[in-house]
C-alpha positions in Angstrom: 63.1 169.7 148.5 62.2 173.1 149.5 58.9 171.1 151.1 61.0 169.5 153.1 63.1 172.4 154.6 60.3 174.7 155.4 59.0 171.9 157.0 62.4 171.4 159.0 62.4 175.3 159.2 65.0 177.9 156.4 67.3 178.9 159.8 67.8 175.5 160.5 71.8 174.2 158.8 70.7 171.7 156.5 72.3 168.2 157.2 71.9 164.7 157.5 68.7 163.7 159.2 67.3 160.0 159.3 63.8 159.5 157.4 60.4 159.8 159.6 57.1 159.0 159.6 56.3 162.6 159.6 57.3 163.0 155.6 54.1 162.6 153.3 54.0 160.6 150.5 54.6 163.3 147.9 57.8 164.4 150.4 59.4 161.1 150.2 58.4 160.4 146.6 60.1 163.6 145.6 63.3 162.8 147.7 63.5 159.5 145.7 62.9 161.0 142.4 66.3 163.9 143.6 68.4 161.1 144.3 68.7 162.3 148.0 67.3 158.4 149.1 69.6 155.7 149.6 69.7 151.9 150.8 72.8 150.8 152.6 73.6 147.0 152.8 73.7 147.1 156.9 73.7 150.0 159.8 75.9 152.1 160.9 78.3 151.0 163.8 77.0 147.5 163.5 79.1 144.5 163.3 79.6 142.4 160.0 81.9 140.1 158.5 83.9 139.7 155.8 86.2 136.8 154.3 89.6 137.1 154.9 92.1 133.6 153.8 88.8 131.7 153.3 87.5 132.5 156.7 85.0 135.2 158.4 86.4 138.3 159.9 84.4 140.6 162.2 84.7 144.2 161.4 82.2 147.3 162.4 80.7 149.3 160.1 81.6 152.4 160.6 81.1 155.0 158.0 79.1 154.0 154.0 78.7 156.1 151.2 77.8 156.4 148.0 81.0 154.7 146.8 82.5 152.6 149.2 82.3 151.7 152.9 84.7 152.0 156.0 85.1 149.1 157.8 87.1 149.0 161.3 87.8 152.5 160.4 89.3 151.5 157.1 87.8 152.9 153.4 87.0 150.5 150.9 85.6 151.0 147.2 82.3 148.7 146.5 84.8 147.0 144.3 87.6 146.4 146.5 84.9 145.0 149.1 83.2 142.9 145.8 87.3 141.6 144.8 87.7 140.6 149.1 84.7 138.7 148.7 81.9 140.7 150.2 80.5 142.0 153.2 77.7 140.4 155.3 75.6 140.4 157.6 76.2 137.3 159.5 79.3 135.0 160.3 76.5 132.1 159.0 76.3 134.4 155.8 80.2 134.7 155.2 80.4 130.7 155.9 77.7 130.3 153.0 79.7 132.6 150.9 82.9 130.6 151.5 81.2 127.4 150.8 79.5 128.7 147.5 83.3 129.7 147.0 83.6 133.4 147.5 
């Protein structure tokens, strides 16, 4: 990590910054290997849907973290979101999942 803020620069507050291709291979390996590297399901302040009474609801995205998501400005645990049903993508997603019987 200390690669990374000398490259960012020490008097610099430390906070969070989206990845770049301007981190090596050795960079980015380490800041997997720290647990400082995450994949969210979707973007922030982007639309997606869940299923609410068997039928797709739009909501935004707002805020995700490690243990949950806020959608429409609302927190949710992964397992409350998992109980609802999901969250997806797509309205066409949703349907599927309601169909499969989400």
């Amino acid at each position: 990590m200390d690669s990374i803020i000398e490259s960012i620069g020490r008097d610099v507050m430390l906070r969070t910054v989206p990845l770049s291709k301007s981190l090596s291979i050795d960079q980015l390996n380490h800041l997997i290997d720290t647990g400082h590297v995450f994949v969210t399901p979707f973007g922030l302040n982007r639309t997606c849907y869940i299923v609410v009474n068997h039928k797709p609801f739009m909501v935004i995205a707002t805020d995700v973290s490690i243990r949950g998501v806020q959608l429409s400005g609302s927190w949710y645990t992964w397992e409350e979101v998992e109980a609802m049903g999901g969250v997806y993508d797509s309205e066409f997603e949703a349907l599927k999942a309601i169909a499969g019987g989400a």
